[in-house]
C-alpha positions as CSV (number, residue, x, y, z in Angstrom):
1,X,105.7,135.1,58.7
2,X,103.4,133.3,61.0
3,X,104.6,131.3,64.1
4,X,103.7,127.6,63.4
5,X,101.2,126.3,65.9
6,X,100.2,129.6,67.2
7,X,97.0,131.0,67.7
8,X,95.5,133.8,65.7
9,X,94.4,136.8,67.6
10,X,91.6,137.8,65.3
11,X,91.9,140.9,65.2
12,X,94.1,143.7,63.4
13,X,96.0,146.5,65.2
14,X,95.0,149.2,63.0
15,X,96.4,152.0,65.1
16,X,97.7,153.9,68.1
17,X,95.8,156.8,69.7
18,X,95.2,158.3,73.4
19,X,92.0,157.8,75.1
20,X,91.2,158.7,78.4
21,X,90.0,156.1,81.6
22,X,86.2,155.9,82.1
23,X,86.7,156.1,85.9
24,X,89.5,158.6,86.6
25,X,89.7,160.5,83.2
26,X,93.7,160.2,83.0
27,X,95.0,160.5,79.6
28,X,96.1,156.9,78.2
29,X,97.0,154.9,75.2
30,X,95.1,153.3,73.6
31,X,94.4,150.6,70.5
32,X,92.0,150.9,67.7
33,X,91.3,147.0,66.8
34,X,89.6,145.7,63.8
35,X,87.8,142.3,64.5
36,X,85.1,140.5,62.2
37,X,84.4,143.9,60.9
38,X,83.9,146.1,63.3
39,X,86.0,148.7,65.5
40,X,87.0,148.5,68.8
41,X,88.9,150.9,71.2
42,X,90.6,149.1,74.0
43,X,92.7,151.0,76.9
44,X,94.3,149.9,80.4
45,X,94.5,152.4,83.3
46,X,97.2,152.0,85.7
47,X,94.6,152.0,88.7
48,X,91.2,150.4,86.9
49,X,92.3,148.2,84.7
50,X,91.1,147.6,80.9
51,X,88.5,148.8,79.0
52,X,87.4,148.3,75.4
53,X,84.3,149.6,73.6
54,X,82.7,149.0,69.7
55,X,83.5,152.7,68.3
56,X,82.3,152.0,64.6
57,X,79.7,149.2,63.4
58,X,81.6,148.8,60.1
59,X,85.8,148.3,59.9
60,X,85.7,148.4,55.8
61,X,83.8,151.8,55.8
62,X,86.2,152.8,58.8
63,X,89.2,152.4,57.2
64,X,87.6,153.7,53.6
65,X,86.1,157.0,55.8
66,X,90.0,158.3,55.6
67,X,90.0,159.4,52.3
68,X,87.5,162.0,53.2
69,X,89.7,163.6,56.0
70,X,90.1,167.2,54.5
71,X,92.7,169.6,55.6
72,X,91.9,172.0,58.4
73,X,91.7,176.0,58.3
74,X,93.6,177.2,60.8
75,X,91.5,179.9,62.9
76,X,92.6,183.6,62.9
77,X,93.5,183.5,66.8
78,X,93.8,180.9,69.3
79,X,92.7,181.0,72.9
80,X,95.1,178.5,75.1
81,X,98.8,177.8,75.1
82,X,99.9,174.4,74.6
83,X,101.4,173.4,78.6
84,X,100.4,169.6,79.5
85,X,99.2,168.1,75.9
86,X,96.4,167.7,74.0
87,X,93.1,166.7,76.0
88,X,94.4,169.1,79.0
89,X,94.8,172.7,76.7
90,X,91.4,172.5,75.0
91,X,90.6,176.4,74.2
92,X,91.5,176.2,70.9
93,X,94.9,175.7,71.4
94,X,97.6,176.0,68.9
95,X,97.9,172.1,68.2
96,X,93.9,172.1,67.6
97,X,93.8,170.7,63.5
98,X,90.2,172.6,62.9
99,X,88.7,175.7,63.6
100,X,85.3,175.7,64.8
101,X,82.1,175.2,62.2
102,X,79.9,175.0,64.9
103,X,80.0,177.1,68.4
104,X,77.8,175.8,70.9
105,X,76.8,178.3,73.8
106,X,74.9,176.9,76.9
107,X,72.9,179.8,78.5
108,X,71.5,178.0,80.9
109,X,72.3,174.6,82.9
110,X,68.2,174.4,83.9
111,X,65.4,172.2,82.1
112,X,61.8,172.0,82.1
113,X,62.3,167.9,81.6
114,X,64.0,165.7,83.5
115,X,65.5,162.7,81.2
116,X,66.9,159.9,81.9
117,X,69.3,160.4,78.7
118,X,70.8,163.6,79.2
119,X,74.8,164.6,78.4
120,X,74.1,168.1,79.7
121,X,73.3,166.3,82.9
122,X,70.3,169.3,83.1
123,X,69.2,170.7,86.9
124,X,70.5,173.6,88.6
125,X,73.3,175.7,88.1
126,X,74.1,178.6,86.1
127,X,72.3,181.1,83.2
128,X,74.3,183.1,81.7
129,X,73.9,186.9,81.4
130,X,73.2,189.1,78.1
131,X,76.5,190.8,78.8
132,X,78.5,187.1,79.1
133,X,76.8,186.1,76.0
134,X,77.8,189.1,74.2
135,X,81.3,188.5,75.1
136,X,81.3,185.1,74.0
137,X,80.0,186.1,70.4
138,X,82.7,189.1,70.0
139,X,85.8,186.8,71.1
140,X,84.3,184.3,68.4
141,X,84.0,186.8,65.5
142,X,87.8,187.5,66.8
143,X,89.0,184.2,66.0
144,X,86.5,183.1,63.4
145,X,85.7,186.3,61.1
146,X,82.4,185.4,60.0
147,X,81.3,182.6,62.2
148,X,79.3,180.1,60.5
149,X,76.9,178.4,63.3
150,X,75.7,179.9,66.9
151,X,73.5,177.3,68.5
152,X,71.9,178.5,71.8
153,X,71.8,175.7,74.2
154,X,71.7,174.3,77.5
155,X,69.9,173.1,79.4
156,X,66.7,174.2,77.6
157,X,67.4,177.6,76.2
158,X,63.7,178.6,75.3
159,X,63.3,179.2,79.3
160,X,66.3,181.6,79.4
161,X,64.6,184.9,80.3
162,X,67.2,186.9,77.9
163,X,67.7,184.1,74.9
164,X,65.5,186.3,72.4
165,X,67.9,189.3,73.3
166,X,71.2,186.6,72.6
167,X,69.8,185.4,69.3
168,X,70.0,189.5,68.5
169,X,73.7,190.1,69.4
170,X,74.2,186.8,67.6
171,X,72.6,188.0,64.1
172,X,73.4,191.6,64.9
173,X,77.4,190.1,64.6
174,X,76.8,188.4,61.6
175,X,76.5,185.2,62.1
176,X,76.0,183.2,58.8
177,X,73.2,180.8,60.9
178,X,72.0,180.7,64.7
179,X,69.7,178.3,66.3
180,X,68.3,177.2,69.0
181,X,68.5,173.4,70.4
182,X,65.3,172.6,72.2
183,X,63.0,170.0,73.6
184,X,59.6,172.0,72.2
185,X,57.9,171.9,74.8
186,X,57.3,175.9,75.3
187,X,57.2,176.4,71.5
188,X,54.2,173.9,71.8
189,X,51.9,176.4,74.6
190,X,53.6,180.0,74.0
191,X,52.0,181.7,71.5
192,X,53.4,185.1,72.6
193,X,57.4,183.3,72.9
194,X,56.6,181.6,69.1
195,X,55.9,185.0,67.8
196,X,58.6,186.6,69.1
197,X,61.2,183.3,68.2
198,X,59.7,183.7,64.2
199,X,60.2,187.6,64.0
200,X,64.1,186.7,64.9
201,X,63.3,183.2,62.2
202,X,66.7,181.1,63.4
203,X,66.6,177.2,62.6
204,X,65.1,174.7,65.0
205,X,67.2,171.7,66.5
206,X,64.5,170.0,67.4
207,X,64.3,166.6,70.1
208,X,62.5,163.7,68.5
209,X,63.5,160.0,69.7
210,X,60.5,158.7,67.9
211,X,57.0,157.7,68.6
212,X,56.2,154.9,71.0
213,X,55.6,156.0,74.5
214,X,58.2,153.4,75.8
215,X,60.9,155.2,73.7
216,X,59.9,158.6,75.3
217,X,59.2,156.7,78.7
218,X,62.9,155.3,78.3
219,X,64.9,158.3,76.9
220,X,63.0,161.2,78.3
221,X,61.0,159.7,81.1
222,X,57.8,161.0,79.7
223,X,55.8,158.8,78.2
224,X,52.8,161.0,76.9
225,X,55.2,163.4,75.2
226,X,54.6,163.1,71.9
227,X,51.2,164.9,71.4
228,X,53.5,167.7,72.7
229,X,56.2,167.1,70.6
230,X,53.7,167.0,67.6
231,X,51.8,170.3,68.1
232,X,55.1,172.2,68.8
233,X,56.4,171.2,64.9
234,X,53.0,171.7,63.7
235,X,53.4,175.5,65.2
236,X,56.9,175.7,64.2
237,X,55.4,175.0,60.5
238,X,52.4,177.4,60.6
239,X,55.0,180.4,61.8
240,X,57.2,179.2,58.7
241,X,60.4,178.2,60.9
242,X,62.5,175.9,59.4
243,X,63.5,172.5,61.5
244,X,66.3,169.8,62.6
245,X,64.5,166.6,64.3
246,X,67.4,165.2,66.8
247,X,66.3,161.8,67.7
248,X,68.9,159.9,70.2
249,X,69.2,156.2,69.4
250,X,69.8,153.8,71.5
251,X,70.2,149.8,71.3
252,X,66.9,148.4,72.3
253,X,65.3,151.6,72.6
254,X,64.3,153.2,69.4
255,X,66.7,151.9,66.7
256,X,63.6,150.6,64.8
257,X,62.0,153.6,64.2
258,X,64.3,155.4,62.4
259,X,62.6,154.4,59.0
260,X,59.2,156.3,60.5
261,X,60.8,159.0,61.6
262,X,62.7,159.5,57.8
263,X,59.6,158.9,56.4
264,X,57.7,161.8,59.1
265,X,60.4,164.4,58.6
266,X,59.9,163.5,54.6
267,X,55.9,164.7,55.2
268,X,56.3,167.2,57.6
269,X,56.2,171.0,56.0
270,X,58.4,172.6,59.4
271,X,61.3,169.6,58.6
272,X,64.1,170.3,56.8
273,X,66.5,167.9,57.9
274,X,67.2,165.1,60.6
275,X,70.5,164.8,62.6
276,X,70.4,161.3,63.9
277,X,72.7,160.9,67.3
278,X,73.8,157.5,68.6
279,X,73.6,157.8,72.0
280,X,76.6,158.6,73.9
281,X,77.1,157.6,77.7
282,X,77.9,160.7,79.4
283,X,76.5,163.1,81.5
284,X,73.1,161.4,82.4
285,X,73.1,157.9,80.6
286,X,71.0,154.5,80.9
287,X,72.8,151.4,81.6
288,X,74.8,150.1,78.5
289,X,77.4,147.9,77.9
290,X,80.2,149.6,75.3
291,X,80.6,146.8,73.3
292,X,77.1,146.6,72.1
293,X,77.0,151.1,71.7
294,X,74.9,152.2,68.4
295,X,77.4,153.6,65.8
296,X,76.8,155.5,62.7
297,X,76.7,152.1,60.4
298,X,74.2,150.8,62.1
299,X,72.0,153.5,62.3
300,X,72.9,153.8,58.3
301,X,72.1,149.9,57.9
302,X,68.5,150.7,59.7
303,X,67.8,153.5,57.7
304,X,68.4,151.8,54.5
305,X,66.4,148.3,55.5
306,X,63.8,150.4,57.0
307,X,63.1,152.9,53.6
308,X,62.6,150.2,51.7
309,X,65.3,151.2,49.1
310,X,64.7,155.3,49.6
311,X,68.4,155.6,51.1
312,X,70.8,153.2,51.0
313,X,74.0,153.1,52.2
314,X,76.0,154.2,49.9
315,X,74.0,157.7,49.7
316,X,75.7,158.8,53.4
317,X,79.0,160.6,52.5
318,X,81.5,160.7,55.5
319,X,81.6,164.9,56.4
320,X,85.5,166.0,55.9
321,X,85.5,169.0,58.0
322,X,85.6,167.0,61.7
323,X,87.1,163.5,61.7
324,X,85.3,161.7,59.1
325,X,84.2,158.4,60.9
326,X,82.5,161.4,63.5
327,X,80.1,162.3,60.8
328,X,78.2,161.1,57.6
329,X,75.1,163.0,55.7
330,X,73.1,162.3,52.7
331,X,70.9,164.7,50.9
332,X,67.6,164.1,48.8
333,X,65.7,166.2,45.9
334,X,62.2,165.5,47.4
335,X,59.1,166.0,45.0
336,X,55.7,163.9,46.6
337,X,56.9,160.6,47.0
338,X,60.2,160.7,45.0
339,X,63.2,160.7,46.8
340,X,66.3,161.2,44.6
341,X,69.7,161.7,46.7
342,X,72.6,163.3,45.3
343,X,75.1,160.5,45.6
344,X,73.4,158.8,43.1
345,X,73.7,161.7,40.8
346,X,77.7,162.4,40.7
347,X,81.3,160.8,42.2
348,X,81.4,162.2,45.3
349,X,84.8,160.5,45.9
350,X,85.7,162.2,42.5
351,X,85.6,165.7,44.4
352,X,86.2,164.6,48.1
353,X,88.9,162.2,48.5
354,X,91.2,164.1,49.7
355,X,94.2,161.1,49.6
356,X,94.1,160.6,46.2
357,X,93.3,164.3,45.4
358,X,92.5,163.4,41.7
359,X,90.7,166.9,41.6
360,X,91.6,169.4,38.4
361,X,92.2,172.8,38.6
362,X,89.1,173.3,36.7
363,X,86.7,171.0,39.2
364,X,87.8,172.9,42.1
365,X,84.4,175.2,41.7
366,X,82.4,171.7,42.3
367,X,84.3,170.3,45.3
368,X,84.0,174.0,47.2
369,X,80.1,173.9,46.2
370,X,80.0,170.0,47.5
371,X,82.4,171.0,50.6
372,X,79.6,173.8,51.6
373,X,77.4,171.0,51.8
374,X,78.6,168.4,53.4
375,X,80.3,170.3,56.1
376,X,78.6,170.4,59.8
377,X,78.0,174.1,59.2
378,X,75.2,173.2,56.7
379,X,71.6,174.1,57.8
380,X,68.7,173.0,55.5
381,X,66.1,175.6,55.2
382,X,67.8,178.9,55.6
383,X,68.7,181.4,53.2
384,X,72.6,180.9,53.0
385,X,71.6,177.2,52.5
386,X,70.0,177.8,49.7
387,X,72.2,179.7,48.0
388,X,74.6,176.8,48.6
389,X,72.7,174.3,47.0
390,X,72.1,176.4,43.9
391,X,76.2,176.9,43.4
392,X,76.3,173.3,44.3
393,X,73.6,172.3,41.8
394,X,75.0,174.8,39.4
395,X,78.8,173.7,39.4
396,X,78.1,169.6,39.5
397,X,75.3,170.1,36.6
398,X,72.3,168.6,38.7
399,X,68.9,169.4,37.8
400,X,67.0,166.6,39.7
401,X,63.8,166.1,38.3
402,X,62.1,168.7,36.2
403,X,59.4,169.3,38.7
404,X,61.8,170.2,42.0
405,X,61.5,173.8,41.6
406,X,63.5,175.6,44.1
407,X,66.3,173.2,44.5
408,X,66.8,174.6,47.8
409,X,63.0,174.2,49.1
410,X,63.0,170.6,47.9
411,X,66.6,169.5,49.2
412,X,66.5,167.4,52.5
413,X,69.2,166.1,54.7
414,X,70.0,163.0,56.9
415,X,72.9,163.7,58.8
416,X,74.7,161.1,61.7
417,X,76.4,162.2,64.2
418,X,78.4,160.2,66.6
419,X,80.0,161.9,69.7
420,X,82.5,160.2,71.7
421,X,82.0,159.2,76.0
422,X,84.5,158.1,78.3
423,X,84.7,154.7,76.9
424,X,85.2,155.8,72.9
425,X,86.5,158.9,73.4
426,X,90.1,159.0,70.8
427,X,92.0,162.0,71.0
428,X,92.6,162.0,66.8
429,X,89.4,162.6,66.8
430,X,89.1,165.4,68.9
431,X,91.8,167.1,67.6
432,X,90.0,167.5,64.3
433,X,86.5,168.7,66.0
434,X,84.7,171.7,64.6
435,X,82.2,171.9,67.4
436,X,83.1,173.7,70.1
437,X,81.3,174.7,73.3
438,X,82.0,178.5,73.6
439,X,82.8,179.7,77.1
440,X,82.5,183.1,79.3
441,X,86.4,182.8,79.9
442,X,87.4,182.6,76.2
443,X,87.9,179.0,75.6
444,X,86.6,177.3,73.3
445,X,86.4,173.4,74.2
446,X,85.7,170.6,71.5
447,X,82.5,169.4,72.0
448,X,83.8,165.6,72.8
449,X,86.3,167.1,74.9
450,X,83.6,169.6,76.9
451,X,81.6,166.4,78.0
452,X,84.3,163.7,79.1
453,X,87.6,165.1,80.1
454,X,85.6,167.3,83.6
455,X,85.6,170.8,81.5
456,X,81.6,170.8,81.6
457,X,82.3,170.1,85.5
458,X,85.1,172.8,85.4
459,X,82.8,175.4,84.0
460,X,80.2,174.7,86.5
461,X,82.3,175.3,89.2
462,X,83.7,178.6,87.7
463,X,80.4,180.6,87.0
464,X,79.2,179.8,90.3
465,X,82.5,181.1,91.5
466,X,81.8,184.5,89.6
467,X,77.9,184.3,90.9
468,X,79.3,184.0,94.7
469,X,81.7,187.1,93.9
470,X,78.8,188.8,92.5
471,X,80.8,189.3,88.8
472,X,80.1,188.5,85.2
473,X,82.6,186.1,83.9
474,X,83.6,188.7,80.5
475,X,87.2,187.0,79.9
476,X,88.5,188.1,82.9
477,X,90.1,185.2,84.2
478,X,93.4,183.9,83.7
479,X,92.2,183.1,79.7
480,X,96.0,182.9,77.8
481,X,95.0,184.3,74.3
482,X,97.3,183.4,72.0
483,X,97.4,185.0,68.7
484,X,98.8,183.2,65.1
């Protein structure tokens, strides 16, 4: 029943969630709003007042994304007791709905650039030791098993004076893939380094906003980067490393290049993959205004105009092991200038809508071989990978076109991944992360969480407390394990 006479609002009240306030980081409600098809967050702090923020460039897909939201695994231990509520307890604690795909270990908080778009807010500060490291990796085979991604970062890791000896204790536990996030720019002058980094062969996550010196003048404040940037992947290639481009998009910054840098990752022999990142206003940040922030759709909406018909929108699959509006991908058989993705081969919603759950027992082989793949954990280019898109390949009856070869060699991905700032950041979605940045104490903090809520500034403050008392932080300090 409508009052008569009264004005619409315009907009839908699709939910209740928590958020947090962009100036004081207290713990709030909040309201996700749909409104001429898009998604807004809007909040009110007691002290500063309200706040609202685009969170998702397309309401349809938003509300269609929830059918992908697959059940969590619960990991073998967790690390934090449950005392003030879910941001405040991040470790994992026991109300945590995921366990962690992806654990993200920053050796160092130094950089050998200086951008202007930075959510590590790079400089001085801390490296970590071998020993710390070490005792990171052995608390997360305890609660993991069999972890399935290590990424070294920072910082930049590359300049850690130990990181060869980390990416060791990482394989040397087992863990199913490790890499390294990195700007390139020592891989691109090192020879002796490059050598080393290819005997240990982990995957690349590689920087790469695009190719116009006002993009790298804007997001990296280095405008003649790219020749660098360039002769780094060509290396990478020649010492037969596989690589992840990472380019950051921002709104009036680089948002029309995605089609080139598709179509360069396509060409390139090092590039296995692209992880495109809307830009997320923390840490280091240019001026923005949160109801104009880059979301996955549009990014999606660029690729597809920009391709001229290579992807299109319906070829990016929401990832079910995080929150599924956190995450999409789409993957390609490549062969010369064809481009044939999967989605366009089988029902993925057949297999990974997880609401309607119309799977049969005897399809369950093809939604675990589909789940491999689109799950954050996925890294194109390595071994374990492979063997994943065979079983895949294998248990959905895909062939691709007769003259792939190696599925494997001739699969490529185009992931998006949106991470959440004080002004988006919903705490539904953070209790379903699977990235978590792994810490000297024994938490591990959801990578949302890490970067808005003050842990990153928490941690800071710690180690240096350890470095002043001359002590190696080796969970030592009041860290509450608690087993399950």
């Amino acid at each position: 029943m409508t009052i008569q006479g009264a004005p619409s609002s315009g907009e839908v009240f699709y939910e209740l969630t928590r958020s947090i306030c962009p100036e004081c980081r207290r713990s709030i409600d909040a309201k996700i709003l749909l409104r001429d098809n898009q998604v807004y967050l809007r909040k009110r702090c007691p002290e500063h007042g309200l706040f609202e923020a685009r969170i998702y460039g397309d309401a349809e897909a938003y509300v269609s994304a929830g059918r992908f939201n697959k059940p969590g695994t619960v990991p073998l231990q967790h690390s934090t007791a449950i005392n003030h509520g879910c941001p405040a307890d991040c470790g994992l604690c026991l109300d945590h709905a995921q366990h962690i795909c992806v654990g993200i270990i920053e050796v160092n908080t130094a950089c050998n650039m200086d951008c202007p778009l930075c959510f590590a807010n790079a400089g001085a500060g801390f490296s970590l030791t071998l020993a710390e490291v070490e005792g990171i990796l052995d608390h997360l085979v305890e609660t993991e098993g069999q972890p399935e991604v290590v990424q070294f970062s920072g910082g930049e890791p590359t300049i850690h004076p130990q990181l060869l000896s980390m990416i060791e204790a990482a394989q040397a536990r087992n863990v199913r893939h490790v890499m390294i996030n990195t700007n390139g720019k020592r891989l691109a002058s090192d020879d002796e380094f490059l050598a080393e980094i290819a005997a240990l062969g982990p995957s690349l996550y590689f920087q790469f906003d695009g190719f116009e010196p006002g993009t790298c003048e804007a997001l990296r404040g280095e405008p003649d980067l790219l020749p660098v940037k360039l002769r780094a992947l060509d290396r990478l290639a020649e010492a037969g490393l596989s690589v992840i481009l990472v380019p950051a998009i921002e709104r009036g910054v680089n948002l029309h290049e995605v089609g080139r840098i598709v179509e360069f990752g396509l060409a390139h022999p090092a590039v296995r993959g692209i992880n495109f990142q809307p830009a997320f206003h923390s840490g280091r940040h240019l001026t923005h205004d949160p109801l104009e922030r880059i979301t996955i759709p549009d990014v999606i909406q660029s690729i597809a105009e920009q391709t001229h018909g290579q992807f299109l929108s319906t070829d990016f699959i929401p990832v079910p092991c995080c929150f599924p509006t956190c995450n999409s991908v789409s993957y390609a058989f490549v062969s010369g200038s064809e481009v044939l993705p999967i989605a366009r081969l089988i029902d993925m919603e057949q297999y990974l809508d997880y609401i309607a759950n119309r799977v049969l027992p005897d399809k369950e082989e093809v939604r675990g071989a589909l789940e491999r793949l689109w799950s954050s954990a996925a890294v194109p280019g390595t071994p374990a990978f492979g063997e994943d898109v065979l079983q895949a390949c294998t248990a959905c009856g895909i062939t691709g076109p007769q003259d792939l070869g190696s599925a494997a060699d001739n699969l490529f991905m185009i992931m998006l991944q949106d991470f959440l700032d004080p002004w988006t950041f919903t705490q539904k979605n953070v209790m379903k992360c699977c990235k978590a940045v792994l810490l000297p104490d024994g938490r591990q903090i959801p990578f949302c969480a890490y970067n808005t809520v003050g842990y990153r500034e928490q941690a800071r403050t710690q180690i240096a407390a350890w470095r002043r008392a001359g002590r190696e932080g080796q969970m030592r300090f009041n860290l509450q394990r608690v087993h399950k």
